[in-house]
C-alpha positions as CSV (number, residue, x, y, z in Angstrom):
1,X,3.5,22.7,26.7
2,X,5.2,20.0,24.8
3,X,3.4,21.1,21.3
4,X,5.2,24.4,21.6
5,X,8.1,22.5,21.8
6,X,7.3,20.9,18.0
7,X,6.3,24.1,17.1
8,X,9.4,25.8,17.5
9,X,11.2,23.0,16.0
10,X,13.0,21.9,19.2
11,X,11.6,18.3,19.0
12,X,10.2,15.9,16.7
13,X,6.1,15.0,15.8
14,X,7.1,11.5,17.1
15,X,9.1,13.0,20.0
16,X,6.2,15.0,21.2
17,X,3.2,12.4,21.0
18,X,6.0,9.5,22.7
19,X,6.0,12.3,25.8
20,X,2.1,13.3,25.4
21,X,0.3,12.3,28.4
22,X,-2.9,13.5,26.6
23,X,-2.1,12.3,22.9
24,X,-5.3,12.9,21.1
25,X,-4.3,16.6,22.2
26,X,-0.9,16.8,21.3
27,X,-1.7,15.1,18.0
28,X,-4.7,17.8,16.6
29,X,-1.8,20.5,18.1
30,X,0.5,19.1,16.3
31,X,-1.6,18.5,13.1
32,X,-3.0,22.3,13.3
33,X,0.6,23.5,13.4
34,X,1.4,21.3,10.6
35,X,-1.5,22.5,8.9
36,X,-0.5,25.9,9.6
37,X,2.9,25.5,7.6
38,X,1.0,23.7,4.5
39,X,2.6,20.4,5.7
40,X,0.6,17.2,5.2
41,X,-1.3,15.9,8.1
42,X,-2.2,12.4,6.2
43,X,-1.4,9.9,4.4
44,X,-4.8,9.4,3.1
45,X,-5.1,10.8,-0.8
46,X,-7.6,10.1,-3.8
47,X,-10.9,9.3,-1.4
48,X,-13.7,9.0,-3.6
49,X,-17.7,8.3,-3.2
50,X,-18.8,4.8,-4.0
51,X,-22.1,5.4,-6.3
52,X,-22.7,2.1,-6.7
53,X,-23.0,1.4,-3.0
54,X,-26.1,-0.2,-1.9
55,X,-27.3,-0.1,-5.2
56,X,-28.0,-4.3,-6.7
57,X,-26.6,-5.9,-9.5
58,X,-29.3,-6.0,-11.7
59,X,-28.8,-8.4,-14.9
């Protein structure tokens, strides 16, 4: 499987989902094995709650 590949370091993240005929696959694979070596799996950081959403502007 081409995920094993990543996982033993023989090919790249970008190199395995290019191949990937099933994608969305390869890429949570990929992610869990990044996951698994404390590697990032985002780019997302400081998410926060909106409190104020929905609520109106009273003045």
């Amino acid at each position: 499987c081409i995920s094993d590949l990543f996982k033993k370091g023989l090919i790249t993240e970008q190199t395995a989902l290019s191949y990937a005929s099933r994608k969305s696959i390869v890429g949570r694979s990929v992610d869990s094995i990044k996951a698994a070596r404390g590697e990032k799996t985002t780019s997302i950081e400081d998410l926060a709650i909106d409190r104020t959403y929905g609520k109106e502007n009273k003045i």
